[in-house]
Structures are given as structure tokens and as C-alpha cells.
C-alpha positions in Angstrom: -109.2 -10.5 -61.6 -111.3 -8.5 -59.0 -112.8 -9.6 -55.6 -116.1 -11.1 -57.0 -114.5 -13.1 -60.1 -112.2 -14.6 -57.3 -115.1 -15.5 -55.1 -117.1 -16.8 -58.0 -113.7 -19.4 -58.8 -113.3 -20.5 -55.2 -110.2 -18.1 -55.0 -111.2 -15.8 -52.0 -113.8 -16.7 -49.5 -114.6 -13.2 -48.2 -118.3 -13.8 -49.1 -118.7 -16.9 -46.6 -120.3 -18.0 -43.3 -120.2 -20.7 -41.1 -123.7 -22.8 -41.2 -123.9 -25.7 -39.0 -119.9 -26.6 -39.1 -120.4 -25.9 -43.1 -119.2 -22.7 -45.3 -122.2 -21.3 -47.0 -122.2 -17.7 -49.0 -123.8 -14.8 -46.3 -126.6 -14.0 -48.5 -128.3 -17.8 -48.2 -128.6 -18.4 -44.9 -131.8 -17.1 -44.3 -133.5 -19.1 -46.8 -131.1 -22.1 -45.8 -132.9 -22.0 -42.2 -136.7 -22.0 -43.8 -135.6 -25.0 -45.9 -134.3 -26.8 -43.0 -137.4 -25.7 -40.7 -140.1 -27.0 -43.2 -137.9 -30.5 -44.0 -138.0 -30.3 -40.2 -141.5 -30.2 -40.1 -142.0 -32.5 -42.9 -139.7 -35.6 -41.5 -136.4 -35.3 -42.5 -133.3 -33.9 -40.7 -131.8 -32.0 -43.1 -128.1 -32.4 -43.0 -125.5 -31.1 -45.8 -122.9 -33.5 -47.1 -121.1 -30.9 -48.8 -121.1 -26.8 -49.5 -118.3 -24.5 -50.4 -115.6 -25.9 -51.9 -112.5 -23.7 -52.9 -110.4 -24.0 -55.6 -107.3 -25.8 -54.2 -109.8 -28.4 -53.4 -111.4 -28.7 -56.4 -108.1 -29.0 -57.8 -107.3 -32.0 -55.6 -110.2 -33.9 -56.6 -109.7 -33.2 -60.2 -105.9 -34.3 -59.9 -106.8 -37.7 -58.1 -109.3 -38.4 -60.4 -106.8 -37.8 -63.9 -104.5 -39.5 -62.4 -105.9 -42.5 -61.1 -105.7 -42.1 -57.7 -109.4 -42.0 -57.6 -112.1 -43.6 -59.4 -113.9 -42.0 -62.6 -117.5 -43.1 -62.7 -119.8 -43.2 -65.7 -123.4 -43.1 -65.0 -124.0 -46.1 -64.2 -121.7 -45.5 -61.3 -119.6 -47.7 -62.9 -115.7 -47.4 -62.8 -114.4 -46.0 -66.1 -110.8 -47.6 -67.3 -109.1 -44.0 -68.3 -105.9 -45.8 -69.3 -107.0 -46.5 -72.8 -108.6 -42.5 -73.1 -106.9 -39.6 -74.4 -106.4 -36.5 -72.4 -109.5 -34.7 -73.8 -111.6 -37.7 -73.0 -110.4 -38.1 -69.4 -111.4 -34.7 -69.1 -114.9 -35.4 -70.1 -115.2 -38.3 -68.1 -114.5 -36.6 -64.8 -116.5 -33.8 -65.7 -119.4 -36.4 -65.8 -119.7 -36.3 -62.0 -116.7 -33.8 -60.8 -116.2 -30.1 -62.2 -113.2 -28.2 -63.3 -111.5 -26.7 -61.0 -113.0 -23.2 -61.3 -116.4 -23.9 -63.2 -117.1 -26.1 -59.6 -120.6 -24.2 -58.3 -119.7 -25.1 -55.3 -117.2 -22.2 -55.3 -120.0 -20.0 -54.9 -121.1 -21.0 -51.8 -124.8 -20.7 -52.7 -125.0 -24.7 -53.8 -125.6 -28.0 -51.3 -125.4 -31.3 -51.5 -128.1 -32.7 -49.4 -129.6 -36.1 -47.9 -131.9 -37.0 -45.1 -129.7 -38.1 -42.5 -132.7 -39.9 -40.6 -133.5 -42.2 -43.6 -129.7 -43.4 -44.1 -130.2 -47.5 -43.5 -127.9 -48.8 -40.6 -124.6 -49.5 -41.5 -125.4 -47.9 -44.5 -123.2 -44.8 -46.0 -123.5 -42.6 -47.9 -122.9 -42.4 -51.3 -124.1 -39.3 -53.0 -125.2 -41.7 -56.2 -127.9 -41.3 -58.0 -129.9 -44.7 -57.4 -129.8 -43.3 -53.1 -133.0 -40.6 -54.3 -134.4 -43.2 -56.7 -137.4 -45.6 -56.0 -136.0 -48.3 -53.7 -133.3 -45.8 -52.3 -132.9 -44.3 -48.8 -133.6 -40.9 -49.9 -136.5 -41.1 -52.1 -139.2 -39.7 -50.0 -136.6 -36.6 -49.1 -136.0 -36.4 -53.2 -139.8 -36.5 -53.7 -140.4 -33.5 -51.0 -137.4 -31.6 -52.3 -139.0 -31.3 -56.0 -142.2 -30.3 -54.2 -140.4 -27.7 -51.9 -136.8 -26.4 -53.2 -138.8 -23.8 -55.6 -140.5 -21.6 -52.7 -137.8 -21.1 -50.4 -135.8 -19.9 -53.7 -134.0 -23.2 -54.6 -133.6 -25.3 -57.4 -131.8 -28.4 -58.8 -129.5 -27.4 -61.6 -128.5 -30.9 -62.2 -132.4 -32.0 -62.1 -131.7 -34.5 -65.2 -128.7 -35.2 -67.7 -128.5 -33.1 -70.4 -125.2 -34.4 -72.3 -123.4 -32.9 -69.8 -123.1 -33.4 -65.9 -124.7 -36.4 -65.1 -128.0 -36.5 -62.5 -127.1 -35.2 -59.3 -130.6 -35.1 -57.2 -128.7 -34.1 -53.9 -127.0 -31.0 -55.6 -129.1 -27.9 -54.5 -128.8 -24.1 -55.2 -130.2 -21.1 -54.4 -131.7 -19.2 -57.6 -130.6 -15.4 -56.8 -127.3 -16.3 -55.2 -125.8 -18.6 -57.6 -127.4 -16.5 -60.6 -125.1 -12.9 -59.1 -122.2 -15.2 -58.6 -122.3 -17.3 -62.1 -122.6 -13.2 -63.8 -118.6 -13.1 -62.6 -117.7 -16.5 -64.2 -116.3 -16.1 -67.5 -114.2 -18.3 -70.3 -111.4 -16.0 -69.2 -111.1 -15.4 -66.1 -111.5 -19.5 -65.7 -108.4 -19.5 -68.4 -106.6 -17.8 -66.6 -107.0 -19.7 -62.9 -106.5 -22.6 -65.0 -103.2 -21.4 -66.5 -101.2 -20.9 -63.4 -102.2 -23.1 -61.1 -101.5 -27.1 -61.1 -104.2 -28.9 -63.1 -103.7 -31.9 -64.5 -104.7 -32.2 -68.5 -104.1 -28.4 -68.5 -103.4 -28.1 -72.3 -106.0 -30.3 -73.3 -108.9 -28.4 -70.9 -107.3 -24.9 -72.1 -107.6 -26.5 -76.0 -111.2 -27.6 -75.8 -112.3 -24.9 -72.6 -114.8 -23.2 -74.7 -116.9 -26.7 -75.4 -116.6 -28.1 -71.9 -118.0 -24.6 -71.0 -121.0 -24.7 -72.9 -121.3 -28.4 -72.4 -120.8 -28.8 -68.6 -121.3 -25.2 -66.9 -124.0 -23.5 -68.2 -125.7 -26.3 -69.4 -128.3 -26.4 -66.5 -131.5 -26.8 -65.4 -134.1 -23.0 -65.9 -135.6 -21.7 -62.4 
């Protein structure tokens, strides 16, 4: 596995810089700070909940989540009982809202999670849930101005809507040229074979069905 297949799977983080206290691939920052500026301008302080995310943390998540240690939500943000599911299924479920460790986009270090941090309610926190950038939420003016916005400083929302795969995620950013260079050194094998020797829980049923939850949950995306 070379330099930029390891980047693209949250393995090396040679293509990073720091942005506000946050990792964030070199090549974004520029447009990152016309973003900002103009939601600035517009209202909102722009703040990031979340940016790179490597591997061995993706991996911690995923782990938690199989195992119970954290909660699996369905769409409804509802908690799903995973004692009654088979592997396979478990898998699914998480993937609803939390990637496999190496298909994360997060790896690449070109996709945010973002929220007004102005319009969070007192005492409120956040949440990153769906209902937040709805009608009635905290964030729905910010949502609003991001769909108007994202597009010309060369962002997008690949999780815009559900299509039978990850579930809405209206905070979940990216940056069109970035993530598209990193997602061309993502492959079914080289995500095999981070998979296959390191500690994921549900390897054998992931490695059985990887192909499916591929097409399904990774490159089943919003256009830009």
C-alpha cells in the first residue's frame, strides 16, 4: 500500500494541517477560510465539530458501537437493540450513521462536520442529529445558508439525503476536488487489506459481504 492509499484510509497523516485546533488536508484550507468568512458575514460562527479522523479512531468507534459499549441509532435517532441481530446486520446498522473503519471520509481530511455555534440554545448540546438542521432545530437557518453557499466555495453535502445507505447527515461537509483525488486511492482492496490486520470487530462478516457495504455505504453519495 503506497503513501496516498494510506492517507486515503486514515493510515498516514502526512497530507494534514492544523485549522483552528482541527486536522484538515493542506489543500482545503484556502477554501475552508472563504467559507468561514462569508458564514461570518452572513451570521453564523462557523465552528467544526469534527474533521480528520484516522483509522485507529475509526476503529474505536466502530468497536464500541459492535459491542455495545455505545449506542446504535436508527434514523429515527432511536437506539437499536443489536442483541437479537446477526453480525452482518450489526454491521449495517452502525454503518447507518458510523463508517467502516477505512471507508470513514473523514480519513481524508477534506470533509467537516459543521454547526453554528452562535445558534446552539443555552444549556443546549450538541448533538450532530438530524432534527438540529430541521425546521424547529437550532441550526436550521445555518442548514438553509449552507445549501445556498457550500457549492461556490467548492463544497458539497455527500450525505444531502438517504439513499439506502448512510442515513442524512446535514452537518457532514466536503470539499469536491479534495475528497474526489483522495476517494481515486480508495479501493475494495486496499480497504481488505487494513481491514484484515488490524482489530475490527465483525471482521469476517464485513470481509464476507465488503463488496455490498461498498457499493451501498461508500460510494453511494450525493453528485457535485
Amino acid at each position: 500500500m503506497n503513501i496516498a492509499q494510506r492517507q486515503a484510509l486514515g493510515l498516514d497523516q502526512t497530507h494534514l494541517v492544523d485549522y483552528q485546533g482541527r486536522l484538515v488536508h493542506a489543500q482545503v484550507v484556502e477554501s475552508l477560510n472563504a467559507l468561514n468568512n462569508a458564514a461570518k458575514s452572513a451570521g453564523f460562527d462557523f465552528t467544526i465539530a469534527s474533521s480528520y479522523r484516522d483509522f485507529h479512531r475509526q476503529s474505536m468507534i466502530w468497536n464500541a458501537k459492535f459491542s455495545g459499549k455505545r449506542p446504535v441509532l436508527d434514523r429515527n435517532s432511536d437506539t437499536v437493540d443489536i442483541s437479537a441481530l446477526s453480525d452482518a446486520k450489526i454491521v449495517e446498522a452502525i454503518m447507518l450513521f458510523s463508517a467502516l473503519p477505512g471507508t470513514s471520509r473523514h480519513h481524508f481530511g477534506s470533509d467537516l462536520d459543521v454547526y453554528a455555534s452562535n445558534y446552539l440554545q443555552p444549556g443546549q448540546s450538541l448533538q450532530l442529529e438530524p432534527w438540529e438542521y430541521q425546521i424547529d432545530g437550532p441550526f436550521y437557518d445555518f442548514a438553509c445558508w449552507l445549501d445556498s453557499s457550500l457549492q461556490q466555495f467548492g463544497f458539497f453535502r455527500p450525505y444531502d439525503k438517504f439513499r439506502g445507505g448512510v442515513a442524512e447527515e446535514p452537518w457532514h461537509i466536503s470539499h469536491i476536488e479534495t475528497s474526489k483525488a483522495m476517494m481515486d486511492h480508495v479501493s475494495l482492496s486496499t480497504i481488505y487489506e487494513a481491514l484484515e490486520t488490524h482489530d475490527v470487530l465483525g471482521k469476517a462478516a464485513i470481509l464476507e459481504n465488503l463488496p455490498t457495504l461498498y457499493s451501498r455505504f461508500v460510494t453511494n453519495i450525493a453528485e457535485h
